[in-house]
Every structure is written in structure tokens, then in C-alpha cells.
C-alpha positions as CSV (number, residue, x, y, z in Angstrom):
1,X,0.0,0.0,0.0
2,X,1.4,3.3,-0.7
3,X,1.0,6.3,1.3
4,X,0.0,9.4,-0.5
5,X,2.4,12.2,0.0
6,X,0.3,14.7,-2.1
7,X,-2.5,14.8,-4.7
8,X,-2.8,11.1,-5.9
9,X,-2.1,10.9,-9.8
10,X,-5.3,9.4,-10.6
11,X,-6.7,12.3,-8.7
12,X,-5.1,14.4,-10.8
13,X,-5.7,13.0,-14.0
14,X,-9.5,13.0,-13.4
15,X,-9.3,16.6,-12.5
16,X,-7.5,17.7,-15.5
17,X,-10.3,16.0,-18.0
18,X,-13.2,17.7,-16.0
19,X,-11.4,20.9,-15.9
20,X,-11.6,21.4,-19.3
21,X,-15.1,20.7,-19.3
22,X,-16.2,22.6,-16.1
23,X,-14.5,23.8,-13.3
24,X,-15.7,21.5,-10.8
25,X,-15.4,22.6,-7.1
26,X,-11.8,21.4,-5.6
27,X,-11.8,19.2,-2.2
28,X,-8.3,18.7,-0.5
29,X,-8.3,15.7,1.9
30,X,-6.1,15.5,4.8
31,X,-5.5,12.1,6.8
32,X,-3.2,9.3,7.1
33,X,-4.8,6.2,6.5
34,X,-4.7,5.0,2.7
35,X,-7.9,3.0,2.8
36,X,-10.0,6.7,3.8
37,X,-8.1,8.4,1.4
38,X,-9.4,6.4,-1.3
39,X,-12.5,6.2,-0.2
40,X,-13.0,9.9,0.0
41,X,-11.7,9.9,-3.4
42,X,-13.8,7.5,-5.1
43,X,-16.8,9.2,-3.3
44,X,-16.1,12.7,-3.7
45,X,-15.1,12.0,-7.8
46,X,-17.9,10.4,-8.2
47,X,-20.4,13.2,-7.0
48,X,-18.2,15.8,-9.2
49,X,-15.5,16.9,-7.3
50,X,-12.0,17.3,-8.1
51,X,-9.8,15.5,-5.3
52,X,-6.1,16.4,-4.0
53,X,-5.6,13.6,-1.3
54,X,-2.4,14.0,1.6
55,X,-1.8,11.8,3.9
56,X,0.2,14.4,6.1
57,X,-1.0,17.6,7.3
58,X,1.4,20.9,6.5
59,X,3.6,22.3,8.5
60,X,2.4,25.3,7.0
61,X,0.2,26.7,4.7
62,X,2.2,26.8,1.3
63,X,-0.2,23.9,-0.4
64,X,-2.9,24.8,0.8
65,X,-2.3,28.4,-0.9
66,X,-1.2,27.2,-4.0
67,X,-4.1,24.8,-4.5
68,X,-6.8,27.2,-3.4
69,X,-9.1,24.3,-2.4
70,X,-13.1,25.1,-2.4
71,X,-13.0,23.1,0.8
72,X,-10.5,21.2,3.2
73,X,-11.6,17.8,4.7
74,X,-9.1,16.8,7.4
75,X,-8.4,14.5,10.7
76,X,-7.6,15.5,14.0
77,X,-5.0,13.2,14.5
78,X,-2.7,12.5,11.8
79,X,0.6,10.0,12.6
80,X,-0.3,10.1,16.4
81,X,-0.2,13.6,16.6
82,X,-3.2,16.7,17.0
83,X,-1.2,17.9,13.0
84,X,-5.0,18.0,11.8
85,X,-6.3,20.7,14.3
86,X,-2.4,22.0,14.5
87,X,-3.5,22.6,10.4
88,X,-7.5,23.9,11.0
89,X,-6.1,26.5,13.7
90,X,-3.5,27.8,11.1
91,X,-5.6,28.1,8.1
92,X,-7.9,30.0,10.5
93,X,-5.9,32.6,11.6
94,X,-4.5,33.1,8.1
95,X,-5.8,36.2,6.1
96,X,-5.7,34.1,2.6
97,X,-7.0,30.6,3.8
98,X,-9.3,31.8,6.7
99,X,-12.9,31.9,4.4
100,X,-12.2,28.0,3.2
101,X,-14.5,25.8,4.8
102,X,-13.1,22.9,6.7
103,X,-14.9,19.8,7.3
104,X,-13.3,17.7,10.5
105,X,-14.0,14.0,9.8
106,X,-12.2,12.4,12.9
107,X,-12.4,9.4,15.4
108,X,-11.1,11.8,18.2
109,X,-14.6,12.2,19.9
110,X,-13.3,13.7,23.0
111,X,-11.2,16.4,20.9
112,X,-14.4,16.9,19.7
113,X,-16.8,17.7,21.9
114,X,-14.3,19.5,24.0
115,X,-14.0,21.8,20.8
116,X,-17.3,21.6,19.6
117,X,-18.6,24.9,20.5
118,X,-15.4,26.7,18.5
119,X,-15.6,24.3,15.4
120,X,-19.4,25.4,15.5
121,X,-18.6,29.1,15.6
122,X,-16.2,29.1,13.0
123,X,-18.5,27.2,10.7
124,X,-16.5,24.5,11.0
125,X,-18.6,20.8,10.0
126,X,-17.8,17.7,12.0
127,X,-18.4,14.5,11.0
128,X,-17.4,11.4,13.5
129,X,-15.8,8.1,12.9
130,X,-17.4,5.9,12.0
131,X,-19.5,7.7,8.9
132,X,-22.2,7.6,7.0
133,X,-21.5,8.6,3.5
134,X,-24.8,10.2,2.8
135,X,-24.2,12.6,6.3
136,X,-20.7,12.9,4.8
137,X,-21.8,14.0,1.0
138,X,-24.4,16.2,3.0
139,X,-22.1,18.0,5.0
140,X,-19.6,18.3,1.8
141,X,-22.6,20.4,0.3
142,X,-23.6,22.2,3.1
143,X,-20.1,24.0,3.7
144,X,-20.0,24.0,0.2
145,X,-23.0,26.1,-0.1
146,X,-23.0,28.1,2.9
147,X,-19.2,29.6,2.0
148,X,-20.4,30.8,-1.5
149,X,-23.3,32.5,-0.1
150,X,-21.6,34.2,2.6
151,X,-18.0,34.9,1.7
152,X,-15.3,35.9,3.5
153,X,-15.5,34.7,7.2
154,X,-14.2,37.6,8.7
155,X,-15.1,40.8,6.4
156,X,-13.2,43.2,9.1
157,X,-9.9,41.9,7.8
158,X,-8.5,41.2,11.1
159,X,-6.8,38.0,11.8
160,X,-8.8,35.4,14.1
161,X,-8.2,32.0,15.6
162,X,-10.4,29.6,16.9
């Protein structure tokens, strides 16, 4: 099995033939366990999406500004460690990822709902571990949705963390 260090090739290649048809909305997936990562990528490219998969989260925010993702889908707890939330907390407080919706699909319950009030305020969707795939495809369309209608999360310009 191989572990994905960035956007999978297939990934890719499906992207670049619905690109030139549409520009379908961009997901960037964030955990480190192959078998999810495929699975959010068969799921997600077969609703429409174009799907960058990582099985590490970023130490800072460099790919996540070049890909301009429509929406980030991450774990908590990637290779042991809180790198997920470490990652949510830093596109948050950045001034060019800040108004990308995040969806948090993690196993780390109590993270969770010790968090849950933040998450909630900065719009940020949870779904736990284990899923349902319609609640997940839901979710996906719902933060979707709500960030085109509303824009920018924080119109003053300032800088804000969760």
C-alpha cells in the first residue's frame, strides 16, 4: 500500500479532463490512512468533485495556498499527533485561507466535543468516525454552499483563531 504524499495521480488525471469541461469545485483531503483516502476519493469523484488527497497535514500553509481548495476535509489526529487541528487552527488565523470551509472527519470524539462549541462558531462541519457517507456528502454540500453565499468569514480583515 502506498502512502500518498500529495495529490494522488489518478486524482489528478481525473481533474484535468473535467477541468476542461467545467470547473468542478476542488476538495483537498487530509489524513493518514490510505484506505480513507481512497475512499473519499472515489466518493467525492464520483459526486463531481476534483480530489487532491495528503496523507500528512502541512507544517504550513504553502499547499494549501497554492491549491486554493473550495474546501478542506481533514483529521484531528494525523501519525499520532493533534497535526490536523495544528493545520485547521492555522488556516484559520491566516488572512488568505481563513474563508475555506473545513470539514473535520475524525475518530477523536473527545477532541471533539471539547472543541465543539469553537468548530461550531467558525463554521467548521464535524463529521465522527465511523461515517455515514450520505451525512458525509451532505455535509460536503452544506459547507460548500453556505461559504459561497456568505463569503469571506471575517469581512473586518483582522486575523482570528479559533
Amino acid at each position: 500500500m502506498d502512502i500518498v504524499a500529495g495529490p494522488s495521480k489518478k486524482s489528478n488525471a481525473a481533474s484535468s479532463d473535467a477541468s476542461d469541461i467545467a470547473c468542478p469545485r476542488h476538495i483537498m483531503v487530509v489524513n493518514d490512512t490510505q484506505e480513507i483516502l481512497d475512499l473519499f476519493r472515489d466518493l467525492l469523484e464520483e459526486e463531481g468533485y476534483r480530489v487532491s488527497l495528503y496523507s500528512f497535514a502541512f507544517q504550513d500553509l504553502a499547499e494549501v495556498k497554492q491549491r486554493k481548495p473550495d474546501l478542506v476535509i481533514l483529521d484531528f489526529i494525523i501519525g499520532g499527533e493533534a497535526q490536523g487541528w495544528q493545520l485547521l487552527q492555522k488556516m484559520k488565523m491566516d488572512r488568505e485561507t481563513m474563508s475555506i470551509p473545513i470539514v473535520v472527519c475524525t475518530a477523536a470524539i473527545a477532541l471533539v466535543r471539547d472543541l465543539e462549541g469553537r468548530l461550531r462558531d467558525k463554521k467548521v462541519g464535524i463529521i465522527l468516525k465511523p461515517f455515514d457517507i450520505d451525512d458525509l456528502l451532505r455535509e460536503v454540500s452544506r459547507a460548500l454552499a453556505e461559504a459561497a453565499t456568505e463569503g469571506p468569514e471575517d469581512e473586518s480583515g483582522q486575523t482570528v483563531g479559533i
